[in-house]
C-alpha positions as CSV (number, residue, x, y, z in Angstrom):
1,X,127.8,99.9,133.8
2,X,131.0,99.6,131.4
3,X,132.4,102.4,129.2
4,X,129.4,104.2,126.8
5,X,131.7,102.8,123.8
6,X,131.0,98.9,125.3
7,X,126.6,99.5,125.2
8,X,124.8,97.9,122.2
9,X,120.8,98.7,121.7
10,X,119.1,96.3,122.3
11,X,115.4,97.0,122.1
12,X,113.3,100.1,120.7
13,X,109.8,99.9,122.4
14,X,107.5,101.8,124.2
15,X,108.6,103.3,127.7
16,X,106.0,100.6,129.8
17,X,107.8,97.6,127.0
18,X,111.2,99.7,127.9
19,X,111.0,99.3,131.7
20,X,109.6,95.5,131.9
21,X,112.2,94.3,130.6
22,X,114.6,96.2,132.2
23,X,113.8,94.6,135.1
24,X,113.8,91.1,133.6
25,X,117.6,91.8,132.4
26,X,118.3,93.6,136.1
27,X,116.6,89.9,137.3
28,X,119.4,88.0,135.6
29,X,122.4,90.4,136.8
30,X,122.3,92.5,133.7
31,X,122.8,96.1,133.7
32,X,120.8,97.9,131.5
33,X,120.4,101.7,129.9
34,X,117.2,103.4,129.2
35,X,117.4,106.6,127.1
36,X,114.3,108.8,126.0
37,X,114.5,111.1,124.0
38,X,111.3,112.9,125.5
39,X,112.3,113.0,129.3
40,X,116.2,113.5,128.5
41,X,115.0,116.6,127.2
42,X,112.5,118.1,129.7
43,X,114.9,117.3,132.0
44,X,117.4,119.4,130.3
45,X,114.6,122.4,130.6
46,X,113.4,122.1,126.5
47,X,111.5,120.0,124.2
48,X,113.9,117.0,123.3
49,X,111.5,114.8,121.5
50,X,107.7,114.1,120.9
51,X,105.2,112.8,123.1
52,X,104.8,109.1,122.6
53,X,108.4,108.9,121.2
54,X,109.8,105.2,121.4
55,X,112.4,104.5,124.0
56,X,115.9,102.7,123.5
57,X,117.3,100.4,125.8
58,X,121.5,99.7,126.0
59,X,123.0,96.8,127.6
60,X,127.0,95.9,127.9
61,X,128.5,94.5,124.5
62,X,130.1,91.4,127.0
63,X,126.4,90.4,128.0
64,X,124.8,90.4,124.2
65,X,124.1,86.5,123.7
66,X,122.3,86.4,127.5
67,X,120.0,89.6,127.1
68,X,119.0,88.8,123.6
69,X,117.6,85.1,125.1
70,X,115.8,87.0,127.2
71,X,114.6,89.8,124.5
72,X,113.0,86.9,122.5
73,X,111.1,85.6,125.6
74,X,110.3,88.9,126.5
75,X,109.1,89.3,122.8
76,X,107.1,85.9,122.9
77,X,105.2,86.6,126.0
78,X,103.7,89.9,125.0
79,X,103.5,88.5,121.5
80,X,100.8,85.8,123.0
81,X,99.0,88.5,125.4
């Protein structure tokens, strides 16, 4: 993945919402960032967030326009489930 000063959010969502499409953007050669409040800090050894908390998902700046056509398919299929 590029520099931390190149990532962008591109979706909030639920961890399970988080990691699907992940994998759809990993499917179509784009690198991807989860960060969780929650497990960032248990795995630090203290409370870092609150059960349930949502989960943010970072992609490279350069690959923007091609992961947010995805997002909105992404966001369409679960919209019609």
């Amino acid at each position: 993945m590029t520099n931390q000063n190149d990532l962008v959010l591109l979706f909030t969502g639920s961890e399970i919402d988080t990691n699907i499409l992940k994998e759809f953007l990993e499917d179509n050669q784009i690198a991807s960032l989860i960060k969780n409040e929650m497990n960032s800090g248990k795995a630090a050894g203290f409370g870092g967030g609150f059960y349930g908390a949502e989960t943010h998902l970072y992609i490279s700046e350069k690959d923007n326009n091609k992961a947010k056509d995805i997002l909105n398919e992404f966001l369409k299929s679960i919209d019609s489930e």
